[in-house]
C-alpha positions in Angstrom: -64.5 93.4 -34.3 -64.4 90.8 -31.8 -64.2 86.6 -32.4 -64.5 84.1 -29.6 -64.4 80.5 -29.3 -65.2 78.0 -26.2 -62.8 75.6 -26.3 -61.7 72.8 -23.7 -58.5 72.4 -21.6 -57.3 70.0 -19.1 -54.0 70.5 -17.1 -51.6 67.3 -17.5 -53.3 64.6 -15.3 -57.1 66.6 -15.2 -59.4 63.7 -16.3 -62.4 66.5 -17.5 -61.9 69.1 -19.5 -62.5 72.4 -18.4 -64.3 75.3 -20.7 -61.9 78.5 -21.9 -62.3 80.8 -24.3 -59.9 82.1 -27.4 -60.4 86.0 -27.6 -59.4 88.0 -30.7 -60.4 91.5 -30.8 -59.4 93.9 -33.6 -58.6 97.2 -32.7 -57.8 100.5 -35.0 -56.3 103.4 -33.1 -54.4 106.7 -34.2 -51.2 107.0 -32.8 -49.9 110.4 -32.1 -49.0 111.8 -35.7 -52.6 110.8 -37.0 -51.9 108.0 -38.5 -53.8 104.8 -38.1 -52.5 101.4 -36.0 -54.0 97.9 -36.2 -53.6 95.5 -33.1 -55.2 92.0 -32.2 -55.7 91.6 -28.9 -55.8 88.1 -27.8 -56.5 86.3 -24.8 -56.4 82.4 -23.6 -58.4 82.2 -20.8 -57.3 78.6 -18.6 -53.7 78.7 -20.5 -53.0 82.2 -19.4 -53.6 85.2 -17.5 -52.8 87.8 -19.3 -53.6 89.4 -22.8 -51.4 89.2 -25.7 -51.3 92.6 -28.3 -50.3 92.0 -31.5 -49.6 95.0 -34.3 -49.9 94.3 -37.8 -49.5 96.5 -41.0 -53.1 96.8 -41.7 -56.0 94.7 -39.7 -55.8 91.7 -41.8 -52.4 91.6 -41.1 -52.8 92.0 -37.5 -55.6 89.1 -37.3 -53.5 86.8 -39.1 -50.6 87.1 -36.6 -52.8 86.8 -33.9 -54.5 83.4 -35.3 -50.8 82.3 -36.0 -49.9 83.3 -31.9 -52.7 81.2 -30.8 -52.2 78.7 -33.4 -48.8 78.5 -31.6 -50.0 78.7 -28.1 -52.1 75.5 -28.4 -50.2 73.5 -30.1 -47.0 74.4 -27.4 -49.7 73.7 -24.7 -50.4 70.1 -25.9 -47.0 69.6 -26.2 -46.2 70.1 -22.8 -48.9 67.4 -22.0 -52.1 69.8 -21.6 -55.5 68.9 -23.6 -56.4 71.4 -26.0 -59.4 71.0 -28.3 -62.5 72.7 -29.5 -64.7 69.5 -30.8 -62.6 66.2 -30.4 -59.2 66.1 -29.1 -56.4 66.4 -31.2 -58.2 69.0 -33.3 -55.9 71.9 -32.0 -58.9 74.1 -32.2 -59.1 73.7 -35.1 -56.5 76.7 -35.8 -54.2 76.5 -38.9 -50.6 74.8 -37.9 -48.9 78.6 -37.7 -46.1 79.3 -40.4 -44.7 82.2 -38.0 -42.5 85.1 -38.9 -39.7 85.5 -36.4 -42.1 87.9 -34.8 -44.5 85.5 -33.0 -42.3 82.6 -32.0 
């Protein structure tokens, strides 16, 4: 299952937003002895350049940490002066403020 959002981001000092997109795919695979794995893959486009795979105990698990990782993300990137928003500014996507396990931070 895949969920996407288009968001806007502006560098410090960009007047305009640009558009990005927040990625979360679920994915169920079997590892070697059979048994099954849940990831999250998630990507930021604009914020970063690579993709982000995140394993959780079962798939609701694994979406969670991955909302919880971009959660983070944003709000780290607004704090380091960039413009993060999906409707109005300040809106941080209008993700959950994360609650992170050790794991994600």
């Amino acid at each position: 299952m895949k969920f996407e959002r288009v968001i806007k981001v502006a560098k410090p000092g960009q007047a305009e937003p640009d558009e990005a997109l927040i990625s979360v795919e679920t994915i169920d695979a079997q590892d070697g002895s059979g048994q099954v794995r849940h990831h999250c893959v998630c990507k930021l486009s604009v914020l970063d350049d690579f993709e982000v795979r995140l394993p959780g105990l079962d798939a609701l698990d694994a979406m969670t940490l991955a909302l919880m990782y971009i959660s983070k993300r944003v709000r780290d990137s607004e704090e380091d002066g960039w413009t993060v928003f999906w409707r109005e500014p300040g809106d941080h996507c209008w993700l959950p403020a994360h609650t992170s396990p050790a794991s994600i931070t």
